[in-house]
N, C-alpha and C positions, 0 to 999 in steps of 0.2 A: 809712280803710283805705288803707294805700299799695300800688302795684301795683308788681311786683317781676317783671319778666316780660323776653322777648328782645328785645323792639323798643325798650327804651326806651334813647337814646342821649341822652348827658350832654354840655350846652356844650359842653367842650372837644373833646369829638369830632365835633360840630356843626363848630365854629373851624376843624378839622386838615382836615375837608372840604370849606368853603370856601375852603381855600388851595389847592386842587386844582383848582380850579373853573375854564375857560376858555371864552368866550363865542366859540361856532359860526360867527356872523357878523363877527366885527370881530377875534379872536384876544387879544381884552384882557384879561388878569387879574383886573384891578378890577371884583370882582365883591363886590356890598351885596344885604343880607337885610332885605328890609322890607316891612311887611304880610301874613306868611307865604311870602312869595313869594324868590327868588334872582334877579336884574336884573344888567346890567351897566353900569354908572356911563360907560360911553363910548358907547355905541351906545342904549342903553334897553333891549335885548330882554331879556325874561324869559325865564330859564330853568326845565326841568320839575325 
C-alpha cells in the first residue's frame, strides 16, 4: 500500500533544497547528504 499523504517530498525537491543549503560556520555551499544526515564538505559540520 502506497502512502500518498503531505510530508512526502520527491528527490528533486530534496536536490532544489540542498542548493539552498549554507553552512553557519564556514559560509560554504558545498554541502553532501550522507548517512541520512546534511554535512558540509569544507568544514565537516553537520547540519539539522
Amino acid at each position: 500500500m502506497a502512502y500518498v499523504g503531505g510530508n512526502v517530498r520527491s528527490l528533486e525537491t530534496v536536490k532544489r533544497e540542498d542548493l539552498n543549503r549554507e553552512c553557519p560556520d564556514c559560509g560554504s555551499k558545498d554541502i553532501e547528504y550522507a548517512n541520512e544526515e546534511f554535512y558540509c564538505k569544507k568544514c565537516g559540520l553537520v547540519l539539522d
